[in-house]
C-alpha positions in Angstrom: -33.8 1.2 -7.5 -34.3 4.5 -9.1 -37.0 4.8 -11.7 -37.9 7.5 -14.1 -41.0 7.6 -16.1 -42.1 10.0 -19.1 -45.4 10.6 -20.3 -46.9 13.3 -22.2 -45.7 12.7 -25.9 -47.7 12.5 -29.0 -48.7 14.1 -32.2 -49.6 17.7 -32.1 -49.9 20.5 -35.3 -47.0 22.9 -35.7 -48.0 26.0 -33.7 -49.3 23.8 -30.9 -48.5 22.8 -27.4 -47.7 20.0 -25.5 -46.3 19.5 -22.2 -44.1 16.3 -20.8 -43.7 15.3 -17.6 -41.3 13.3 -16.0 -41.6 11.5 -12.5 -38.4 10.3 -10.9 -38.8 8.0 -8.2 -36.7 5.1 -5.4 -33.5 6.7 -3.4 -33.3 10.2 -4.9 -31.4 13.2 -3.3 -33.4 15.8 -3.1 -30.4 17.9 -4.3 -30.0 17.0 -8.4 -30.6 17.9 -11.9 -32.8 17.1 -14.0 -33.1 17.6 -17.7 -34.4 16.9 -21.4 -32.9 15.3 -24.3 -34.1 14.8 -27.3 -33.0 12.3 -30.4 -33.2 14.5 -33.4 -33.5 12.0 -36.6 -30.9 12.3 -38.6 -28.9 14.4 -35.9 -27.0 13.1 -32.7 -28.6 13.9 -29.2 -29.2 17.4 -28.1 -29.5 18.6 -24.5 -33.3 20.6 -24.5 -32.8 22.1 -21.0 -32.1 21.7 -17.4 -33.4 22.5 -14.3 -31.4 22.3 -10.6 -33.0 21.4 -7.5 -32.5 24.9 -6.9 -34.8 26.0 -9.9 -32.0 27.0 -12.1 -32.4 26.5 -15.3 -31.1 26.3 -18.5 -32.9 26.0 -22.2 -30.6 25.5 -25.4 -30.9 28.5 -27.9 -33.4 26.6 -30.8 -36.1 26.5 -28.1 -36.1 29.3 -26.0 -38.9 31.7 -25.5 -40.8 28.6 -26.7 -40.1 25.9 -24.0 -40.2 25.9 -20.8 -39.1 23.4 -18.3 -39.9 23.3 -14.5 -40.1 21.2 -11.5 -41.5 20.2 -8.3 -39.2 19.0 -6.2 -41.0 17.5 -3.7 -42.6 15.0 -6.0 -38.9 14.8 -7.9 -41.1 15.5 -11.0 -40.3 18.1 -14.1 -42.0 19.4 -16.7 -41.2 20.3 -20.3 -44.2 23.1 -21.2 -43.5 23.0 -25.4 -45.5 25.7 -27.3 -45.2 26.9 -30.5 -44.2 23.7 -31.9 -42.7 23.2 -35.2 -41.9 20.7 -37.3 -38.5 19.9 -36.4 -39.5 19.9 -32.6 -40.2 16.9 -33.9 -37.6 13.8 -31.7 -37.7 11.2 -29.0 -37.1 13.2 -25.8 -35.7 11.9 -23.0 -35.6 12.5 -19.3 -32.8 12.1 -17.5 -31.7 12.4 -13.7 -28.2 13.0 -12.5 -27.3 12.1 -9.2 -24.0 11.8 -7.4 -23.8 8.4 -8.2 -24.9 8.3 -12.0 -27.6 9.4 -14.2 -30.8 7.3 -14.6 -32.8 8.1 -18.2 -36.3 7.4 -18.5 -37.8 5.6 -21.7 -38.0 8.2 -23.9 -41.6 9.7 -25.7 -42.3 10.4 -29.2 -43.5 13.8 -30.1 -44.5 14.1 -33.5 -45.2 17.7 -34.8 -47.0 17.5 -38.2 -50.1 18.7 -40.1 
């Protein structure tokens, strides 16, 4: 009964931005985490960053100061704000959920960042 959908992804030029947002929705507790993944090719999955329902957050070292991710929790929505893009940005991201009882991932989105 819990559904999370991604938009946002697409093709953008290295040095650009893109932001992706992720709207979680059904029986939620309004206390959980929420993050981004992301399917590097050729590499196994990386964790992107994480946010708490209490806003804290965590971004892995290879995109901070560039990423940024946030949330409303009211709407059970977050954000991934990506500037400064580069090439090898370039993945299938993922949303995920975690709740008490499991984690619920969303479909996933392509970003693409090329010339």
């Amino acid at each position: 009964q819990v559904q999370v959908v991604e938009s946002g992804g697409g093709l953008v030029q290295p040095g650009g931005s893109l932001r992706l947002s992720c709207v979680a929705s059904g029986d939620i507790n309004r206390l959980n985490v929420m993050g981004w993944y992301r399917q590097v090719p050729g590499k196994e999955r990386e964790l992107v960053a994480r946010i708490s329902s209490s806003g804290s957050a965590y971004h892995a070292d290879s995109v901070k100061g560039r990423f940024t991710i946030s949330r409303e929790n009211a709407k059970n929505t977050v954000y991934l704000q990506m500037n400064s893009l580069k090439p090898e940005d370039t993945a299938v991201y993922h949303c995920k959920l975690e709740l008490a009882r499991g984690d619920f991932w969303g479909q996933g989105t392509q970003v693409t960042v090329s010339s």
